[in-house]
N, C-alpha and C positions, 0 to 999 in steps of 0.2 A: 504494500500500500504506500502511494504518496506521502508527501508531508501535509500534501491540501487535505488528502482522503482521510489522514488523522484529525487534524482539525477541524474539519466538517464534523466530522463523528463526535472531538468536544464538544464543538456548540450546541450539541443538536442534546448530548445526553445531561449537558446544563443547562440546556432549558428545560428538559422532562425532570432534573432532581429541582431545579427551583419552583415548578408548577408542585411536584408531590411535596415540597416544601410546605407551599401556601396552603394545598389544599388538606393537607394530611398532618399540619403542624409538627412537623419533622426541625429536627434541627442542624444549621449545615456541617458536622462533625456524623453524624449519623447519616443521615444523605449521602454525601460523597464516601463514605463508607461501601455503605449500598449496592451505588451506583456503579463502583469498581470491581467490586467482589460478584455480585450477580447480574446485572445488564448489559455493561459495555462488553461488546467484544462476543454475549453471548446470543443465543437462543432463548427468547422470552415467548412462551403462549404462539408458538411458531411464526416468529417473526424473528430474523435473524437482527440481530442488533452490530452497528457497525463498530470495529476497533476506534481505540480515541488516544491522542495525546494526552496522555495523564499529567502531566503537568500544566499543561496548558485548561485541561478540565478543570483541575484544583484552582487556576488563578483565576478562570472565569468566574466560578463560583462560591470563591471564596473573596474576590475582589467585588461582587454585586451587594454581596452580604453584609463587607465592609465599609463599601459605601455607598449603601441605596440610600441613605438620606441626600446625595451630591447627583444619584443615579434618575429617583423618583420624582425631583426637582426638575431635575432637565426634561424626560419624559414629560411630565405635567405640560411644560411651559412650550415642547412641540407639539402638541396634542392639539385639536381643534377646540375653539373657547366652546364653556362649556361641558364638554368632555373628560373628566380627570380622566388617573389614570387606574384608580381605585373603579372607573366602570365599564373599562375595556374587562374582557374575556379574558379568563388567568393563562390561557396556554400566549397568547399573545400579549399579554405584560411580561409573561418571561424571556419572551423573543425582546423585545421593548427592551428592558431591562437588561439582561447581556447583551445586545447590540452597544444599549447607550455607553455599558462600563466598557465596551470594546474599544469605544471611538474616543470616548476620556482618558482610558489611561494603556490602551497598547498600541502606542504612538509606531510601533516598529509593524501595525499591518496598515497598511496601505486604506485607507477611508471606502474607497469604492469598494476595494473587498470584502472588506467589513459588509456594507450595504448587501452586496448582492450572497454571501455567504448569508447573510439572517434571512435575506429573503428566500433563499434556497431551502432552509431549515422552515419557513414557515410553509412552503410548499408541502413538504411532511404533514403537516396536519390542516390544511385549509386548499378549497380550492378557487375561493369568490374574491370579496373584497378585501378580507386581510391580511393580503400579499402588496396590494398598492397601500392599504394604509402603513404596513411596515416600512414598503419602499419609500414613502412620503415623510413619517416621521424621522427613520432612520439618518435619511437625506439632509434634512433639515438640520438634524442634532451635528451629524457631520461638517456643514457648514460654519455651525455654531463655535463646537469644538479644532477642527481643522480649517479654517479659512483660508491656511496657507497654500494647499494640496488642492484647493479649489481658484486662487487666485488665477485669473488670466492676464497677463501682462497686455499694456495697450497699444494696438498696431502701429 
């Protein structure tokens, strides 16, 4: 497997331990436990689960943990008025929410990949509209966070 194919594989099984986070009141030392030991990498309820960058898994998920209050903020504030982010869909707060800790603080992947790897992950589990609103928010926060990687110098 690639380097891309491991990391697709962490995003995708930090989003599923921060969703059964939220929804299962788990906690993330127990979680990423979990998630190493019987998911990644294996055969779940026959569905083969993809290998993952374990370390790269523990930073996502441990870096959203430690700073969703900088994480939650930022979502909030790309979100459409009106919207928090306490009323989006949990499987898609968690996309939200590692995308956002991706583009804040792993300065070393590229903003567009960011974007288009969460959007890739939200494909997994959606087929309608909350693939553009990922790509919309996502985008946005990138801009926010990275302006530099988006500047276009003037002709």
């Amino acid at each position: 497997m690639s380097r891309a194919e491991m990391r697709r594989g962490a995003r995708l099984a930090a989003v599923q331990a921060l969703y059964q986070m939220e929804v299962g009141g788990r906690g993330v030392v127990e979680a990423m436990a979990e998630f190493e030991h019987f998911w990644i990498g294996k055969e779940v309820e026959e569905i083969e689960l993809p290998k993952a960058e374990l370390n790269f898994f523990r930073d996502l998920l441990g870096g959203v943990v430690s700073e969703q209050r900088l994480v939650d903020r930022a979502v909030d504030d790309a979100l459409a008025s009106g919207w928090p982010l306490k009323r989006v869909e949990a499987v898609v707060r968690a996309v939200l929410r590692a995308g956002a800790y991706e583009l804040a603080f792993r300065k070393d992947v590229p903003a567009r990949a960011v974007i288009s790897e969460y959007v890739a992950v939200t494909r997994t589990f959606y087929q309608g509209e909350e693939i553009g609103m990922v790509n919309a928010v996502l985008d946005k926060l990138a801009r926010d966070f990275r302006a530099e990687e988006f500047d276009v110098p003037a002709a």
